[in-house]
C-alpha positions as CSV (number, residue, x, y, z in Angstrom):
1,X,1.7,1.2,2.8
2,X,1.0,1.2,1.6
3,X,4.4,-1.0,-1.7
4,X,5.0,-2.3,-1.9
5,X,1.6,-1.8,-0.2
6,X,-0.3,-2.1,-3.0
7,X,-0.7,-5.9,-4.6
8,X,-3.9,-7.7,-5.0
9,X,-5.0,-11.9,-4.9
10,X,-3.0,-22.5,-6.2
11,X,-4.0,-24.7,-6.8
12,X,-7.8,-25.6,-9.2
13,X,-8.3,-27.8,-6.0
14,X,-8.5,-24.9,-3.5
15,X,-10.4,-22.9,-6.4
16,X,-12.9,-24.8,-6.4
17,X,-13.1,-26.0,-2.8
18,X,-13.6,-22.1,-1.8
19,X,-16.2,-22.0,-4.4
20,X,-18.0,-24.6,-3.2
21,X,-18.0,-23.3,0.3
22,X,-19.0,-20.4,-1.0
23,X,-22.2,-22.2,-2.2
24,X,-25.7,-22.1,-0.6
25,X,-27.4,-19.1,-1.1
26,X,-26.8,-14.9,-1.8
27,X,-23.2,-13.6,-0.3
28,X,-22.3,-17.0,0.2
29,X,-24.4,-18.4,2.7
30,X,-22.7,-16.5,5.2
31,X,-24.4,-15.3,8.6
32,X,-27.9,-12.6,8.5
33,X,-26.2,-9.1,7.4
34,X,-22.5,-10.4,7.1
35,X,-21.0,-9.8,3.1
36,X,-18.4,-12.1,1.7
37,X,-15.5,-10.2,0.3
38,X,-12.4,-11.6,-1.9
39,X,-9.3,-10.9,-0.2
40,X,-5.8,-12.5,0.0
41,X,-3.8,-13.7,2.7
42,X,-1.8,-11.2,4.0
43,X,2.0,-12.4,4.2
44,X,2.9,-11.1,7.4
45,X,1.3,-11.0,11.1
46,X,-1.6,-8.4,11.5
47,X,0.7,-6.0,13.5
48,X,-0.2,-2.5,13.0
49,X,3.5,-1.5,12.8
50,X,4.7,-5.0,10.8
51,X,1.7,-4.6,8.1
52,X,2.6,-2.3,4.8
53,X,0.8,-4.3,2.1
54,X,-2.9,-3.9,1.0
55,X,-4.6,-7.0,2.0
56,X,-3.3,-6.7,6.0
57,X,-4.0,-3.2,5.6
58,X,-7.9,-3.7,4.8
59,X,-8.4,-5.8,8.2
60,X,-6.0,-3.5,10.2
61,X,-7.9,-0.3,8.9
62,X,-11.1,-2.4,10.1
63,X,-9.7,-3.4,13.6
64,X,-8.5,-0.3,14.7
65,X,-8.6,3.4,14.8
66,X,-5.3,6.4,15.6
67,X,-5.1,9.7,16.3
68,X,-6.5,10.9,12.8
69,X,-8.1,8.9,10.0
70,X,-8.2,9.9,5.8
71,X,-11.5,10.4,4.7
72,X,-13.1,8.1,2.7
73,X,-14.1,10.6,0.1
74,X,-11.4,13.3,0.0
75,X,-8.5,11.6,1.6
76,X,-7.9,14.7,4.1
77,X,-6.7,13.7,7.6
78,X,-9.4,14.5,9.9
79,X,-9.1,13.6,13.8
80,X,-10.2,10.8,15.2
81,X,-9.1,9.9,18.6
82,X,-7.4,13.1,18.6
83,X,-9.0,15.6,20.9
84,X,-6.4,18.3,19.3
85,X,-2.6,17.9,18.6
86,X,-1.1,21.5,19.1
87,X,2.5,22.5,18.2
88,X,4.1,26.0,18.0
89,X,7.5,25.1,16.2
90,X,6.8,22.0,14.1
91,X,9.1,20.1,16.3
92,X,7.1,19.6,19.7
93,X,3.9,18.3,19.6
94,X,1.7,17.6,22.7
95,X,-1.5,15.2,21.8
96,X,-4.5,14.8,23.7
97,X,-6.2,11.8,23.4
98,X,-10.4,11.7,23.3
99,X,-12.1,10.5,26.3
100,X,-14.0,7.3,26.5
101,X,-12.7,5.3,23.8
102,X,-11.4,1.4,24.8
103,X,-10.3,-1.8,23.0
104,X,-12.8,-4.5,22.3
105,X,-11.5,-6.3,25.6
106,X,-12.6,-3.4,27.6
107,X,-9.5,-1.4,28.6
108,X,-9.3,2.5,28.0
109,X,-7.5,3.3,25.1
110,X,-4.7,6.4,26.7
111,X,-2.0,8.3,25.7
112,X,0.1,4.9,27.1
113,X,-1.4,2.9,24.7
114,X,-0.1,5.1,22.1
115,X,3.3,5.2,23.2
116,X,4.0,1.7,24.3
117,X,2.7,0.8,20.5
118,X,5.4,3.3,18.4
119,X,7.7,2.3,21.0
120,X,7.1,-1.4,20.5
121,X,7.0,-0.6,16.5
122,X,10.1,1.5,16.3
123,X,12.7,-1.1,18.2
124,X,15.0,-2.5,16.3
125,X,14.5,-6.4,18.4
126,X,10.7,-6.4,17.3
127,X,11.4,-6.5,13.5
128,X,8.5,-4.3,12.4
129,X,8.6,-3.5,8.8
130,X,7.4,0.1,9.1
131,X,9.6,1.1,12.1
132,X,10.7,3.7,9.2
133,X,7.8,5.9,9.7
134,X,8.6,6.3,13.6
135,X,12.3,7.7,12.1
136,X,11.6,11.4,12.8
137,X,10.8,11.1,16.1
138,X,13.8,11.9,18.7
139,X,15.6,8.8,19.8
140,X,14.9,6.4,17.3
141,X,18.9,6.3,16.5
142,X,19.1,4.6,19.6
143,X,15.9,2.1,19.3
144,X,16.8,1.4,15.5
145,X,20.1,2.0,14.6
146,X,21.5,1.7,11.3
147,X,24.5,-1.0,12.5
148,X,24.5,-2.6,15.7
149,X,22.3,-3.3,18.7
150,X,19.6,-1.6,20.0
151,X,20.7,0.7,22.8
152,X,17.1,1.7,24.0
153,X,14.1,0.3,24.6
154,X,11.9,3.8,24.6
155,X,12.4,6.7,21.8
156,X,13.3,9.9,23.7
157,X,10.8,12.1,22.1
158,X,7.7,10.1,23.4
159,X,6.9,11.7,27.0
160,X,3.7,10.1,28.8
161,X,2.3,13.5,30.4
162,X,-1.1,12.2,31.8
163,X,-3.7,9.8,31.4
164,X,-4.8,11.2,27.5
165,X,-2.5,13.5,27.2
166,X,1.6,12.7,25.3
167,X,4.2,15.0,23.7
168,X,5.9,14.1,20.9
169,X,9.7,15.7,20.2
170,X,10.9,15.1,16.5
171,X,14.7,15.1,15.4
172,X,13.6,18.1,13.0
173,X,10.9,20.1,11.8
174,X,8.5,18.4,10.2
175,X,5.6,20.3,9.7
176,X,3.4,17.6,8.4
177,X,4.3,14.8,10.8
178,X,0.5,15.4,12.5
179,X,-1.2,14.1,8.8
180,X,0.9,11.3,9.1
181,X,-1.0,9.6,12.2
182,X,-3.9,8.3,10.2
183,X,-1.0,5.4,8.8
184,X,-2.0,2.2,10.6
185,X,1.8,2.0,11.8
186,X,0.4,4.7,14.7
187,X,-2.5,2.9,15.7
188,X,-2.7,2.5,19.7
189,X,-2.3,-1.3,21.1
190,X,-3.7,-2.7,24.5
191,X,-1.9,-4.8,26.8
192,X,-2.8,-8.0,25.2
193,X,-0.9,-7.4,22.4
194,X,2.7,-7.0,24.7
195,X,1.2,-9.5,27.7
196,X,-0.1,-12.4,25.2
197,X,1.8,-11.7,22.1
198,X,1.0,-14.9,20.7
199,X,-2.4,-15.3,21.1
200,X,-3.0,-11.7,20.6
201,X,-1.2,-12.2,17.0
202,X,-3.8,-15.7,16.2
203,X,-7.1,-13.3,17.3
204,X,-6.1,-9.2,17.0
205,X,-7.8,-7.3,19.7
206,X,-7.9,-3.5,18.5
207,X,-10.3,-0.1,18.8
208,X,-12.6,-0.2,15.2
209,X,-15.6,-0.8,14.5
210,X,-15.3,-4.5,14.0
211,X,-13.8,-7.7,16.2
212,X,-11.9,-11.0,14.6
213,X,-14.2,-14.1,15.0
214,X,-11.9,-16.6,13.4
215,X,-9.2,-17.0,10.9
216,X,-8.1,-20.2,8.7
217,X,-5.4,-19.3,6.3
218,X,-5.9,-20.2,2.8
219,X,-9.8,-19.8,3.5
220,X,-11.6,-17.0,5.1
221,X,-11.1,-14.3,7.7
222,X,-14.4,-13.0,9.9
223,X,-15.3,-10.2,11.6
224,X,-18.0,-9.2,13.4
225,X,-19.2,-5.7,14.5
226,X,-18.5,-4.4,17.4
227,X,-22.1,-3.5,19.4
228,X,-19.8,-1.8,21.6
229,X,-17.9,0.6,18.9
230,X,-17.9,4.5,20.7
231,X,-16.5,5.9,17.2
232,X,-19.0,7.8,14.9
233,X,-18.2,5.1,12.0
234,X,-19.7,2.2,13.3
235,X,-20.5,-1.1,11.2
236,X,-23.6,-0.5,9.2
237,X,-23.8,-4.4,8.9
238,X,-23.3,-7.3,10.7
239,X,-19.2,-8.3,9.4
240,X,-17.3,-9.2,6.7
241,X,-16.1,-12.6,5.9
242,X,-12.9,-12.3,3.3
243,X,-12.7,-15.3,1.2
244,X,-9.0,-16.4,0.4
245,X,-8.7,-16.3,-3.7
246,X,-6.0,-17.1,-5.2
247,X,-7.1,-16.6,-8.6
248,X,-9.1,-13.2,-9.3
249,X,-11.5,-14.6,-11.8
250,X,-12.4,-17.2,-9.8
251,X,-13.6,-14.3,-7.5
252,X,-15.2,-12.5,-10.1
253,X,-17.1,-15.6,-11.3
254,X,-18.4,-16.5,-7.7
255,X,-19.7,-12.9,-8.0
256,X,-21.9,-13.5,-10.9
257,X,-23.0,-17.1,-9.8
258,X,-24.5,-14.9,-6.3
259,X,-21.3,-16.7,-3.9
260,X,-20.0,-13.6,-3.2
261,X,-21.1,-10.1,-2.7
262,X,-18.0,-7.8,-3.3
263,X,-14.9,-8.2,-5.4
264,X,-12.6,-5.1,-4.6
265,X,-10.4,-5.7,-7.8
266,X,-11.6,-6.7,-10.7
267,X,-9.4,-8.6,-13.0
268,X,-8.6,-7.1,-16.4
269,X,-9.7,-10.5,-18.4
270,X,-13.1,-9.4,-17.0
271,X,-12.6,-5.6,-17.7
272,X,-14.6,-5.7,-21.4
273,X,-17.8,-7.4,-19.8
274,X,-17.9,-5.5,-16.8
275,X,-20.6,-2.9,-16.9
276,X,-22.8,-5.2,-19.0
277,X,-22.3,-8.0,-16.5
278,X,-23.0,-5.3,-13.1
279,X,-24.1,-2.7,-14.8
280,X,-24.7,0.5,-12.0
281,X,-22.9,-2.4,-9.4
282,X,-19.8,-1.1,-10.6
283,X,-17.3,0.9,-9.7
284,X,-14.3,3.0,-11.2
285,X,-12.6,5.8,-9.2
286,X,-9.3,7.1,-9.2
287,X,-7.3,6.2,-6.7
288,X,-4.0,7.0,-5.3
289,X,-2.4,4.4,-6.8
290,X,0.6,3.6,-9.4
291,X,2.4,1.0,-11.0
292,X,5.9,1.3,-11.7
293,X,8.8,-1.7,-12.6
294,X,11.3,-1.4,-9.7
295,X,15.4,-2.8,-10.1
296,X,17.9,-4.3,-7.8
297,X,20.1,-1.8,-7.5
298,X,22.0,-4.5,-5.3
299,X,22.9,-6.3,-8.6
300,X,25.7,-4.0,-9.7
301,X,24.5,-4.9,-13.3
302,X,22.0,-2.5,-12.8
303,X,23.4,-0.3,-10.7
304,X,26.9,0.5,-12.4
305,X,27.8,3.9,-14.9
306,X,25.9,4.3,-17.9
307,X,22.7,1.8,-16.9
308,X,20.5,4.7,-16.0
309,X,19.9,4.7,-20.2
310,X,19.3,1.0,-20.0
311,X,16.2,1.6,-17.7
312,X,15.3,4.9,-19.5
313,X,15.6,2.9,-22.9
314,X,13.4,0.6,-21.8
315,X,10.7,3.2,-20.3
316,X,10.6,4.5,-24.0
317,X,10.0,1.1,-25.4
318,X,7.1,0.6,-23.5
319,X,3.8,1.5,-24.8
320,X,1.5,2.6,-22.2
321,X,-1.1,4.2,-24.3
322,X,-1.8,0.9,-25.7
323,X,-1.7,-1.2,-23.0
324,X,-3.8,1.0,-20.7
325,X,-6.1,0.7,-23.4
326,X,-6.3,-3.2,-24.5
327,X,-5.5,-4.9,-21.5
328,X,-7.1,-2.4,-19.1
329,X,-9.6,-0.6,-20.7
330,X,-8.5,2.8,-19.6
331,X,-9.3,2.1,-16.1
332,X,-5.4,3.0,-15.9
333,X,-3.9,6.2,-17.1
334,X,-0.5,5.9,-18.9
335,X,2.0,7.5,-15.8
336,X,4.3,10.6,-16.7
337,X,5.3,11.2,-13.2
338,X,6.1,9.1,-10.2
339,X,3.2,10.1,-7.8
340,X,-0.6,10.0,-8.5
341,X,-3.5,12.8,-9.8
342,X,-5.6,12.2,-6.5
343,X,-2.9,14.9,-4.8
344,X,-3.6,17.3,-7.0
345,X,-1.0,20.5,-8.6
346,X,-0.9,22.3,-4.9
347,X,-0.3,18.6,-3.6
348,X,2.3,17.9,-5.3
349,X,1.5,16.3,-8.6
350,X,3.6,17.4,-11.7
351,X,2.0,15.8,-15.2
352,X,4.1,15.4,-17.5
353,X,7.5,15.8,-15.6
354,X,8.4,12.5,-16.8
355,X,9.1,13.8,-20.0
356,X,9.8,11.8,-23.2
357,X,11.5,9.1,-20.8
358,X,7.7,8.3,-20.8
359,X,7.2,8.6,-24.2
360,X,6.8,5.2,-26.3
361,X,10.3,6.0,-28.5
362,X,11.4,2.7,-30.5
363,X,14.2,4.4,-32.1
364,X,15.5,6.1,-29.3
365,X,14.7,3.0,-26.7
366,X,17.0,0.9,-28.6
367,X,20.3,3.5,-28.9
368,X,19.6,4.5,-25.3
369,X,19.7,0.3,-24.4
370,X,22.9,-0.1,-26.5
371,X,24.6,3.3,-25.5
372,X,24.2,1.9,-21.9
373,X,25.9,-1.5,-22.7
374,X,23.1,-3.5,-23.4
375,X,21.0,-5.8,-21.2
376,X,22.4,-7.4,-18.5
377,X,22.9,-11.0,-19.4
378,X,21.3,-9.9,-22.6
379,X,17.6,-10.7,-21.3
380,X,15.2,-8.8,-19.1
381,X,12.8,-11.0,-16.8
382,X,10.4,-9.2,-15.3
383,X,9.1,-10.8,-11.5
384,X,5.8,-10.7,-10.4
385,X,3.0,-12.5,-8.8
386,X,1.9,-15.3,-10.4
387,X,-1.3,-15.8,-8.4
388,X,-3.1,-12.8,-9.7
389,X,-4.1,-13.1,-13.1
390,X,-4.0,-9.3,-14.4
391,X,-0.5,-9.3,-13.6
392,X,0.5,-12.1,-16.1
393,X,-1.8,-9.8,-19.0
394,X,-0.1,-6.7,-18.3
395,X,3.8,-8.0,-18.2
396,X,3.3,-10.3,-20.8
397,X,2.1,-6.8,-22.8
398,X,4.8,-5.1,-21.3
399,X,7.6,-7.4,-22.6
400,X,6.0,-7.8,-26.0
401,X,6.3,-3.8,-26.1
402,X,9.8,-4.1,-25.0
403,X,10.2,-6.9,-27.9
404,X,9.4,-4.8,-30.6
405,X,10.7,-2.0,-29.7
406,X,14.4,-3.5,-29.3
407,X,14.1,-5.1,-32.3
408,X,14.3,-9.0,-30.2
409,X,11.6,-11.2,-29.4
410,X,13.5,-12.6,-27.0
411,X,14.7,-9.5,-24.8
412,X,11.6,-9.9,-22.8
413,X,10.5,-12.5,-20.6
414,X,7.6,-12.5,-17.7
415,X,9.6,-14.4,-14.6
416,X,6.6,-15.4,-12.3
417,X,6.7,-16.3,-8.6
418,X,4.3,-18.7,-7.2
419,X,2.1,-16.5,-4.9
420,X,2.2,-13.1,-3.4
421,X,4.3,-14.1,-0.3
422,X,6.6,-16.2,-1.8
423,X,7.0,-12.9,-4.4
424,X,7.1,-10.3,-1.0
425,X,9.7,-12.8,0.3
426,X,12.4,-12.8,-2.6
427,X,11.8,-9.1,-2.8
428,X,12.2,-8.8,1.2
429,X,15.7,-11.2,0.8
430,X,16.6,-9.0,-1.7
431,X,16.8,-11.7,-4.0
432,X,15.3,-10.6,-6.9
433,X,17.8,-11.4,-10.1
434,X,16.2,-8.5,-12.3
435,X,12.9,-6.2,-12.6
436,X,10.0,-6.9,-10.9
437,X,6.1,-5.4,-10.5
438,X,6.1,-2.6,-7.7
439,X,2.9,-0.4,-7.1
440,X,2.1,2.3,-4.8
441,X,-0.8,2.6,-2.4
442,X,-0.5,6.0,-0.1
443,X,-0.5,5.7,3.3
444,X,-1.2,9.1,3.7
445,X,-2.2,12.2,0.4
446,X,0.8,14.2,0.8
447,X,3.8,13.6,-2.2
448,X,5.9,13.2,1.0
449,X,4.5,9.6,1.3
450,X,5.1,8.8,-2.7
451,X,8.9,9.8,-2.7
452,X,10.5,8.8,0.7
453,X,9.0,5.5,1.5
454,X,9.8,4.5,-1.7
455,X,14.0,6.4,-3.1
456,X,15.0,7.3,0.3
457,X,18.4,6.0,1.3
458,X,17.2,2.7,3.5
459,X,13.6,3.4,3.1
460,X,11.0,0.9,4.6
461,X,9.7,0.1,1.2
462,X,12.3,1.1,-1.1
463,X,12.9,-2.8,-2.4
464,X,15.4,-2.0,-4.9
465,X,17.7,-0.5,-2.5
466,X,18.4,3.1,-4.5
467,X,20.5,5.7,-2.9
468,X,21.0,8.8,-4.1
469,X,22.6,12.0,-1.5
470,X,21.0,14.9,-3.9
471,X,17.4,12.9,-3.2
472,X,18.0,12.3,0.3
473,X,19.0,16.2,1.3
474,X,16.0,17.2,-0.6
475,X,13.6,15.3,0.8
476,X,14.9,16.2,4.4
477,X,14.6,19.7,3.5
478,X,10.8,19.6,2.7
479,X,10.2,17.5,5.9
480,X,11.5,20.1,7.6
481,X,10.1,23.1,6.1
482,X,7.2,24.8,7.8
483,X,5.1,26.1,4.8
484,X,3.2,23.9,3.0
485,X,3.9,25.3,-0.4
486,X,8.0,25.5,-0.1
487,X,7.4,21.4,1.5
488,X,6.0,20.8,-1.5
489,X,8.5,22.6,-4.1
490,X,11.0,20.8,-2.8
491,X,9.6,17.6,-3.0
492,X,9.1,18.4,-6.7
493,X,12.9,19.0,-7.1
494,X,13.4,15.3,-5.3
495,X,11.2,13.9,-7.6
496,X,13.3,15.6,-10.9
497,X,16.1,13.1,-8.9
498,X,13.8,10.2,-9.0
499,X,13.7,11.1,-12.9
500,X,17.0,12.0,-14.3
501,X,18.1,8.7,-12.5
502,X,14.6,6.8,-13.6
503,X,14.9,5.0,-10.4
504,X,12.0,3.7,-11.2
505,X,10.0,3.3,-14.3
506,X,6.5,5.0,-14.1
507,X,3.9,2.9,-15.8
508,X,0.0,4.1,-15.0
509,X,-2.1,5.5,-12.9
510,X,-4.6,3.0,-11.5
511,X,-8.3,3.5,-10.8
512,X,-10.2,1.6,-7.8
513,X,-12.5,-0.8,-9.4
514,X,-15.0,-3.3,-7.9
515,X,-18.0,-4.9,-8.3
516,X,-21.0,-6.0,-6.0
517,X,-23.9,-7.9,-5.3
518,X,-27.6,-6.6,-5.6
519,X,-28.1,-7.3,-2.1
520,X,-25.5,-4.7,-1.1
521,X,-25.8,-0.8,-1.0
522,X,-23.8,2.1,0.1
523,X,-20.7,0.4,-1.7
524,X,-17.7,2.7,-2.2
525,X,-14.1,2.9,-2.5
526,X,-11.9,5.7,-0.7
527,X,-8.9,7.1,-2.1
528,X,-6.5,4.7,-1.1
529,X,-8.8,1.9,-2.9
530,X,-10.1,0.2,-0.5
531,X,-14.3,-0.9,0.2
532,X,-15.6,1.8,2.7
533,X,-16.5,-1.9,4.7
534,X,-18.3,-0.1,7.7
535,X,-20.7,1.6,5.5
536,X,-21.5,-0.9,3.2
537,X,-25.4,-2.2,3.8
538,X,-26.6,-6.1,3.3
539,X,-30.3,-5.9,1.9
C-alpha cells in the first residue's frame, strides 16, 4: 500500500480545539468500551481499490475482510473468506468462497461480490489508484489500457461459476498471485457501493468486524462493532474513534494528559522520554517498513547520463548511523538494501547489497556529485510533509549530512508541503521539482510487493516515474516462475537493478512504535504496523 502507503499525521486553532474535545475523562470521554486513536485524514475516498496509503488503509483493513488476511503476528497469508483456492498450473485459479458471510446491510457476500469489486477496481473510467494490482489477470489490457479508452467493462479472466464459487485466468504464471488477496484492493463490495455510490462513499458498508457511525473530516472518524460479525476476529471492544491530528505531539501529549488512549506513531521529539513516560505501555517492533528519498525521473535533470552518481553521491553523504541514532533512537536501522528484515534471507531480504553506495563516504560523495555534473540548479530541496513533525527532524538531519559532506551549507534545504494531501497531490500531479520523503508499507510479505509496486515501468506507486527494461523483464520472470526459491533469486537480481541505478536511495529500516493508555490491554502492532484494533481491550 501500502507508498507511498506508508505516511503518518494546521493550524494551533484546530490543535487545540481537538484537544479540548478530547477533554472529559479517560480515552477521551468517548462512549463505554470505545478507544480514541490518533489518526489522519486519509486523502482519498475509502475505496478498497482507490486506498494505497496508511491511514485509509487502517479503517479499510477494519471495514472489511478478502479472500485471505496477513497475520497479525507472522504476516503469513492465511484464508479467510476463502474456503480453498486451488490451481494446477499457476495460471488458473478457481476460488471458492465460505458460506455464510454478509455485509453489514445484510446481503451474502458471493463469488459476485468479488468479481464486480476487481472489475469495478481494474477499469480504467473508475480511476482507482491500485487498478495496478488487478494487472495480471487476463483482460485487464482491455479494462485499463496503457493509451486510449477503455474497450471493456469486465476482465476476461474473472468467470462467475456459481453462487461461491469464481475462476480466476492470469496473463502468465504467477505462482504467488493467491498471497496477494489479503491486499485491501481484493476486498469484496455489496451492491450499495455500485447502486448508491455516493452515499456508499459518505458511510462505507463492508464485511469486518466493525461498522462506520459518522465521519467529520478534520475531526474524528467512529466505528462501532459489528454484533453481527460471522468472522473469528470479532471486535473485542465496543469501536474506535480516530481523532484527526495534525500535529503528532499534540497526540502524544493528549496521551499523557488521559485524552487519548492509543497513539500508533510516536513522534521522534518524544522518542528520549518514551519508556519513562509509558514505561511497559510501549511498544517497538519491527515492521515491514522503509524509508527511502524518491526523484522525479520526469525532470530530465535528474534523469539524464551521468546523474545516477549524483544520487549515489548523495546516498554516501548521508549518515544514517547517526541519524538513526539522535533523531530516532535506534527505533530505525540504517537501510543497506531496498526491502525490509521482516521477509527474512529465504524471503528475499539481501543485507548489505547496497554496498558502500550506503556507506556514509564524504570524500567519495563529493567526486561522485561533481563527476555527475553537479546538482541540478546547484541545490537539493528535499519535499515532504510538513504536518508531521518527525519528518521535519529527520530531513532537516538529512540535509545537514548532505551539507557537510559536500563541503556547502547551502546544498541542502528541507522543502515542506502544507499537509499530507496537499504533499500526495503534488506527488500524484507529478509535480514535484526535486527529492521528496517516500516510505514503504507492504501490502503483502513477499519482496515481489517491495520491488514492483514501487520501479516497475508505470507502477501504481512508483511516484518518480523510473523505467528501466533489464528491471521490468526480471521482475516478470519471478512472477512467473513456479518455485518459490527461483521467484525469489530473481527478484534479488531486479533489486541489483534498483541498485546500480540507485533508483532510489535506501535510508532505514523502521520499527512500529506506539504508546497506550492504562485502561487498554491486548495492544499490539502487526507486521505491516498497524494497532491489531479488534483485539485491543478497554478496562
Amino acid at each position: 500500500m501500502r507508498g507511498a502507503r506508508h505516511a503518518r499525521w494546521a493550524a494551533a486553532a484546530m490543535a487545540a480545539a481537538l484537544s479540548a474535545a478530547a477533554c472529559g475523562g479517560g480515552g477521551g470521554g468517548t462512549a463505554p468500551g470505545v478507544l480514541s486513536s490518533s489518526w489522519s485524514d486519509p486523502p482519498n475516498p475509502l475505496e478498497p481499490a482507490n486506498t494505497n496509503e496508511v491511514q485509509g488503509g487502517k479503517v479499510l483493513d477494519m471495514l472489511f475482510r478478502g479472500l485471505k488476511r496477513y497475520n497479525p503476528r507472522t504476516g503469513a497469508a492465511e484464508n479467510m473468506l476463502a474456503e480453498k483456492i486451488e490451481t494446477t498450473d499457476s495460471q488458473n485459479f478457481t476460488v471458492t468462497v465460505k458460506d455464510g458471510w454478509t455485509f453489514s446491510d445484510g446481503e451474502p457476500v458471493t463469488a459476485k461480490s468479488f468479481v464486480d469489486a476487481w472489475n469495478y477496481g481494474a477499469g480504467l473510467r473508475n480511476n482507482q489508484r491500485n487498478a495496478y494490482f488487478f494487472g495480471y489477470i487476463d483482460g485487464y489490457d482491455k479494462v485499463h489500457p496503457e493509451t486510449g479508452s477503455q474497450r471493456a467493462d469486465t476482465l476476461s479472466g474473472l468467470r462467475v461459476t456459481g453462487p461461491r464459487t469464481f475462476t480466476i485466468r492470469l496473463s502468465q504464471k504467477f505462482s504467488t498471485f493467491p498471497d496477494t488477496l489479503g491486499y485491501v484492493a481484493f476486498a469484496p463490495l455489496p451492491r450499495a457501493f455500485f447502486d448508491h455510490h455516493g452515499d456508499w462513499l459518505k458511510k462505507p458498508v463492508g464485511n469486518g468486524p466493525y461498522l462506520v457511525k459518522s465521519y467529520t473530516r478534520g475531526f474524528m472518524m467512529s466505528l462501532r462493532k459489528w454484533e453481527g460479525y460471522p468472522g473469528p476476529d470479532g471486535a473485542q471492544n465496543n469501536g474506535v474513534d480516530l481523532q484527526v491530528y495534525t500535529d503528532g505531539n499534540t497526540a502524544y501529549t493528549d496521551l499523557l494528559a488521559g485524552n487519548l488512549d492509543l497513539v500508533d506513531d510516536v513522534p521522534a521529539a518524544q522518542l528520549k522520554n518514551v519508556k519513562a513516560d509509558l514505561g511497559g505501555r510501549y511498544i517497538n517492533t519491527p515492521a515491514g517498513i522503509i524509508q527511502t528519498l524518491a526523484f522525479p525521473f520526469y525532470d530530465p535533470r535528474w534523469n539524464k547520463p551521468g546523474a545516477e552518481k549524483v544520487r549515489t553521491g548523495l546516498s554516501m553523504a548521508i549518515n544514517r548511523k547517526q541519524i538513526t541514532h539522535r533523531i530516532f533512537h535506534d527505533t530505525r536501522t540504517p537501510a543497506s538494501d531496498w526491502t525490509s528484515p521482516v521477509l527474512g534471507v529465504d524471503g528475499g531480504f539481501q543485507e548489505g547489497l547496497c554496498g558502500s553506495a550506503c556507506t556514509y563516504d564524504p570524500v567519495r560523495a563529493r567526486k561522485l556529485v561533481q563527476e555527475g555534473g553537479g546538482l541540478p540548479g546547484g541545490q537539493v530541496r528535499i519535499a515532504y510533509n510538513a504536518d508531521a513533525g518527525s519528518h521535519r527532524e529527520w530531513v532537516d538531519a538529512l540535509c545537514n549530512s548532505i551539507n557537510r559532506a559536500l563541503g556547502d551549507d547551502k546544498a541542502c534545504v528541507g522543502n515542506p508541503v502544507g499537509t499530507f494531501a496537499d504533499f500526495r497531490n503534488q506527488i500524484g500531479r507529478h509535480k514535484m521539482p526535486g527529492p521528496f520523503r517516500a516510505g514503504w508499507q507492504m501490502d503483502y510479505p513477499l519482496i515481489q510487493n517491495f520491488l514492483q509496486p514501487l520501479y516497475y515501468t508505470r507502477a501504481s506507486s512508483n511516484d518518480g516515474q523510473w523505467s528501466d527494461k533489464d528491471f521490468d523483464r526480471l521482475v516478470d520472470r519471478a512472477n512467473a516462475e513456479s518455485d518459490k526459491a527461483r521467484a525469489v533469486r530473481l527478484f534479488q537480481d531486479a533489486e541489483k537493478v534498483v541498485r546500480d541505478n540507485m533508483a532510489a536511495i535506501p535510508l532505514w529500516y523502521q520499527n512500529g512504535s506506539a504508546g497506550y493508555a492504562q485502561r487498554l490491554t491486548h495492544v499490539a502492532l502487526n507486521p505491516f504496523s498497524v494497532p491489531v484494533y479488534n483485539e485491543i481491550r478497554v478496562g
